[in-house]
C-alpha positions as CSV (number, residue, x, y, z in Angstrom):
1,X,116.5,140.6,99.7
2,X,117.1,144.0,97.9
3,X,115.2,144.4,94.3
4,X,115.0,141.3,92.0
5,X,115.2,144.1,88.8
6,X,118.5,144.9,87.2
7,X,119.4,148.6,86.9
8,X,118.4,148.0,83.2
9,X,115.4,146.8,84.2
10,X,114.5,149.7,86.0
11,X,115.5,151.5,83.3
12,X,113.2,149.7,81.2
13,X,110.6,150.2,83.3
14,X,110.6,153.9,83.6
15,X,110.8,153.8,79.7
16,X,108.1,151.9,78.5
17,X,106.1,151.6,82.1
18,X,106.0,148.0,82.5
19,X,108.9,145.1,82.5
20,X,108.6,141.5,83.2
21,X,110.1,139.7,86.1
22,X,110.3,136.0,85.3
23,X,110.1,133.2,87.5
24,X,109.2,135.7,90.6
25,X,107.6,132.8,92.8
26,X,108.4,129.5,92.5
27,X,106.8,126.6,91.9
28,X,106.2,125.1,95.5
29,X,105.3,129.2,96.1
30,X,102.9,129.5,93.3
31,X,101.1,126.2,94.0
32,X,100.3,127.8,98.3
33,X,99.3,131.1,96.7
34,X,96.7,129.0,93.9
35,X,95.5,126.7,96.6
36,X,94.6,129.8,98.8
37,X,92.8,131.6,96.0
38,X,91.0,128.5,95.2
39,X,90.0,127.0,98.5
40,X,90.3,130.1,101.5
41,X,86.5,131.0,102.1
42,X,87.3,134.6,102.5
43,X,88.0,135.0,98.5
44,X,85.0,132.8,98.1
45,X,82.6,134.4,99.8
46,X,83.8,138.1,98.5
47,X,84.0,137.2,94.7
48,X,82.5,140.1,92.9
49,X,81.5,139.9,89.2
50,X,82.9,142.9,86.9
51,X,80.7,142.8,84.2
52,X,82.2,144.2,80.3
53,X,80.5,145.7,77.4
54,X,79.7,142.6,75.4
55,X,77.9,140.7,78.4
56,X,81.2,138.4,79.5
57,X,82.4,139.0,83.5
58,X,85.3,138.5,85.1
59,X,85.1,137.2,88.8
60,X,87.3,139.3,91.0
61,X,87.9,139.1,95.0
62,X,89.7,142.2,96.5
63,X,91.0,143.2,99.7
64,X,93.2,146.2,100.9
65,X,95.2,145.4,104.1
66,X,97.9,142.5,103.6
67,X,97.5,140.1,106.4
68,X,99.2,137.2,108.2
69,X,98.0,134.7,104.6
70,X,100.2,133.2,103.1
71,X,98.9,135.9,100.3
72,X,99.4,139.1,102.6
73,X,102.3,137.8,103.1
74,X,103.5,137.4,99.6
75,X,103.2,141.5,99.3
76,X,104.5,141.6,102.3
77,X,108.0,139.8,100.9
78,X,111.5,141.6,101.3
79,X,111.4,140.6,97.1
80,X,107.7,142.4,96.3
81,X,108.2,145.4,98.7
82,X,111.8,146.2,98.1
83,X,111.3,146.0,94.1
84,X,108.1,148.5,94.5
85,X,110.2,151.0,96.7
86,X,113.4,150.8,94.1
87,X,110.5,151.5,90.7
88,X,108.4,153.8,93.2
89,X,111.8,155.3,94.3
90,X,110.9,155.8,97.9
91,X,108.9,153.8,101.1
92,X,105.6,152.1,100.2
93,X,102.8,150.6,101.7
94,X,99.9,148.0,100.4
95,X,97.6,150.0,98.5
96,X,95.3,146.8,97.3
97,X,95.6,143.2,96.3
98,X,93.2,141.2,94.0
99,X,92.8,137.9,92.5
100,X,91.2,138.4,88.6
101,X,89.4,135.0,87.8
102,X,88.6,134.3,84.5
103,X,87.6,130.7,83.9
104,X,87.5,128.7,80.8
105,X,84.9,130.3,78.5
106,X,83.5,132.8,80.3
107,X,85.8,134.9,82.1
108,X,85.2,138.6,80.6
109,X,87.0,141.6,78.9
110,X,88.6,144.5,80.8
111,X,87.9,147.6,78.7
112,X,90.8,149.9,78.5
113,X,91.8,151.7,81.5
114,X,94.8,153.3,83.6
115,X,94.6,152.3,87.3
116,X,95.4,155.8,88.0
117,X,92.3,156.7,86.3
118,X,90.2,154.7,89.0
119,X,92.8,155.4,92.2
120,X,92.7,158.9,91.4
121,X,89.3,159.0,92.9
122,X,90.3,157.8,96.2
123,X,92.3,160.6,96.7
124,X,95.6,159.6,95.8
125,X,97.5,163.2,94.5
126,X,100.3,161.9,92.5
127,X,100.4,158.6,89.8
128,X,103.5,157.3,92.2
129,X,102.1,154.2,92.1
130,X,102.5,150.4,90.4
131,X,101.0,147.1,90.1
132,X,102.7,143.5,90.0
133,X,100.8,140.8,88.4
134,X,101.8,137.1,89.4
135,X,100.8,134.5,87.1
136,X,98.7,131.5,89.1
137,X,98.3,129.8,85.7
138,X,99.8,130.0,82.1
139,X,98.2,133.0,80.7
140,X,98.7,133.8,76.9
141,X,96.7,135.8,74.4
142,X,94.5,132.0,73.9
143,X,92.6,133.4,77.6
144,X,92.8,136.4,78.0
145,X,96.3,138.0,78.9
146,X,96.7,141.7,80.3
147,X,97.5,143.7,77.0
148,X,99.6,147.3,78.0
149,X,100.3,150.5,75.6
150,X,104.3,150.2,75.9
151,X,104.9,153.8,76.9
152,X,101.5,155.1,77.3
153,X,102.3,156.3,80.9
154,X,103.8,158.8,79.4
155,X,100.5,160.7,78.4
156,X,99.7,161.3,82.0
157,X,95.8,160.9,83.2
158,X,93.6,160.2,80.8
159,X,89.8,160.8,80.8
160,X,87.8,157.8,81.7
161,X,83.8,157.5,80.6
162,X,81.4,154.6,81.7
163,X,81.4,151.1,80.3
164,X,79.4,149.1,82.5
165,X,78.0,150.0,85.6
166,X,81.0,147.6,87.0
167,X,83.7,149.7,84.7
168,X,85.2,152.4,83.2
169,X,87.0,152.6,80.3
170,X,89.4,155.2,79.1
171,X,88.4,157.7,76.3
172,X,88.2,155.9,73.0
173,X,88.8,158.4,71.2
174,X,92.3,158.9,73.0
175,X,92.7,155.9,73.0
176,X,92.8,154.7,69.1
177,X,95.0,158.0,68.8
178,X,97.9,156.7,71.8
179,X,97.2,152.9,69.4
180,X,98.5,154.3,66.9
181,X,102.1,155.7,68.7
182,X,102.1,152.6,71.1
183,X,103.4,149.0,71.0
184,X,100.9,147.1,72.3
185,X,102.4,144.5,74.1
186,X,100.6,141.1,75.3
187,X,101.6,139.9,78.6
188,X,102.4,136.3,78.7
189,X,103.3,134.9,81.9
190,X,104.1,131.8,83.0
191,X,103.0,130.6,86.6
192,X,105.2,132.1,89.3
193,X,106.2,135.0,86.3
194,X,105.4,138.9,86.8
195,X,104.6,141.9,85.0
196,X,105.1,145.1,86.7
197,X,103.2,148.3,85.5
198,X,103.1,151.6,86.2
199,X,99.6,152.7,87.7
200,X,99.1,155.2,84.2
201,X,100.1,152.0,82.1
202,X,97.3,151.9,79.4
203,X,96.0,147.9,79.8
204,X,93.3,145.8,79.1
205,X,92.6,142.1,78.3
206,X,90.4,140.1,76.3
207,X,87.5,137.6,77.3
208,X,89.1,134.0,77.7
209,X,87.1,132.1,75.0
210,X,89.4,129.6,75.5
211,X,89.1,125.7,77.1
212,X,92.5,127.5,79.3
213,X,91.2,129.1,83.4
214,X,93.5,132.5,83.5
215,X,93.8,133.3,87.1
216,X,96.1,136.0,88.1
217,X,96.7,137.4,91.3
218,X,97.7,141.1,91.3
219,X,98.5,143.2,93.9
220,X,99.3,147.1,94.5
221,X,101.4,149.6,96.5
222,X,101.3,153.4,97.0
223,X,104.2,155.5,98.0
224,X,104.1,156.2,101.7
225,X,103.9,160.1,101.5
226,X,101.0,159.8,98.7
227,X,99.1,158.4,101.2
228,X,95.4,159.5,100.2
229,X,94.0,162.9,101.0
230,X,90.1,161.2,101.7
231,X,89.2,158.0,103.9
232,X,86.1,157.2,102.4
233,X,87.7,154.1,101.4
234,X,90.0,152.0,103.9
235,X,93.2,152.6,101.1
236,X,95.1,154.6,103.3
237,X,98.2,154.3,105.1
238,X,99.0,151.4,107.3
239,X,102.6,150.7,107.8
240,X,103.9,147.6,105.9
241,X,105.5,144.8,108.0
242,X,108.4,143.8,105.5
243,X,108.8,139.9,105.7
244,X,111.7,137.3,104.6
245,X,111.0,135.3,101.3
246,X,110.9,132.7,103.1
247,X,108.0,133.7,105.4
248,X,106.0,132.4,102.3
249,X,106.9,128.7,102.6
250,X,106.4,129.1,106.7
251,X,103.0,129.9,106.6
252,X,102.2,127.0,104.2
253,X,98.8,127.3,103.0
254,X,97.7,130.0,105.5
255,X,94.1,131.6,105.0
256,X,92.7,135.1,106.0
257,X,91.7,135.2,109.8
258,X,88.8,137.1,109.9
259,X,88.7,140.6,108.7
260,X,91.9,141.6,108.7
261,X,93.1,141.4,105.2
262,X,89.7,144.1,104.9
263,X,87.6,142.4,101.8
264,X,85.1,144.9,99.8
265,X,81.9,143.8,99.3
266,X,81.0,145.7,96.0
267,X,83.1,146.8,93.0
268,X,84.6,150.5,93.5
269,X,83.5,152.3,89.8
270,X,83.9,156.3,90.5
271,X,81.1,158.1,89.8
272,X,82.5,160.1,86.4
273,X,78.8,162.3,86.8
274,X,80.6,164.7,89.2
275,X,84.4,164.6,87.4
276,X,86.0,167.8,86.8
């Protein structure tokens, strides 16, 4: 299946650094890819809590090789892989995939952040790099949605400082200044809809105060000759076995076999002590 984005779209895109692509999964597709994150004891037993500044957490799993799951094989799709390379504008491989949990009246605030400003510390040299949040449930400004700066990948690499011991956040002061050029732009997804974002893509999102559960399930690629220049992490290349679309619906609701899809155990938060 060659990209599901429109020349426009990729126009859009390079523009403002995101752009929606609705109705990316279906509904038979979203309901295996909920069902996993829900019951596959792999995501259960790795669920991390990333605490934010006002005490709220957000429950995340992640894991960086995409496996034979019915989720590695989502970012393994012809639809997912070709739509990265065509944005990306060459070969890419799985760089990291994560379900973000925020349940009904707890689930916490992500400070604002570029991606970049985290991936840059596992030695990836250039920002050629994007993320593609899938919607598992209905997720509006009510819990929580991902908020991005329309255009603020333009700025380049900003400064991060510490939030949390679980996050960092981007310079506030940079920050209210890029607020005040930027659109902000609330991402509201329906299940099975997607928001693509470049990896400098100023985002956040909000606790979910709401009676609403706002699970997302996002997942990440690198371009193949930005492969990272360190291996203290297991983010580096591994070729990408492209799969049919309808590899997804084969599987059925497939879990993780053992360690394949590589789970972390703690959250990564670089160490700004020793930044440049």
């Amino acid at each position: 299946m060659p990209c599901i984005l429109t020349p426009a779209q990729i126009a859009e895109y390079h523009k403002h650094g995101l752009v929606f692509a609705r109705g990316l999964f279906d509904a038979d597709e979203v309901d295996l890819l909920r069902r996993a994150m829900e019951e596959d004891p792999m995501i259960r037993d790795h669920a991390i809590d990333r605490a934010d500044k006002e005490g709220g957490a957000t429950r995340i799993s992640l894991w960086n090789r995409a496996g034979d799951s019915v989720y590695g094989l989502a970012a393994r799709s012809a639809r997912m892989v070709d739509t990265a390379e065509a944005l990306i504008g060459e070969p890419v491989y799985h760089y990291q995939s994560k379900l973000t949990a925020k349940n009904p009246g707890e689930g916490g605030a992500w400070e604002w952040h570029q991606d970049y400003g985290y991936w840059y510390y596992n030695g990836c040299l250039r920002p050629d790099m994007l993320s593609i949040q899938i919607a598992l449930d209905r997720s509006d400004t009510e819990n929580g949605c991902l908020r991005i700066l329309q255009g603020s990948h333009l700025a380049g690499r900003i400064d991060h400082v510490t939030a949390t011991d679980k996050q960092n956040e981007a310079d506030p002061e940079r920050i209210a200044q890029l607020q005040a050029r930027f659109e902000t732009v609330d991402c509201v997804l329906d299940p099975g809809d997607a928001v693509i974002f470049h990896c400098n893509a100023l985002h956040r999102s909000e606790q979910n105060l709401s009676a609403k559960r706002r699970w997302t399930l996002i997942i990440c690629y690198n371009a193949v000759s930005n492969d990272t220049v360190t291996r203290v992490d297991d983010r580096y290349y591994v070729p990408l076995e492209r799969v049919d679309d309808a590899a997804i619906r084969r599987a059925g609701l497939r879990f993780a076999a053992g360690a394949a899809e590589h789970f972390t155990t703690g959250a990564y938060v670089p160490d700004l002590s020793h930044a440049s």
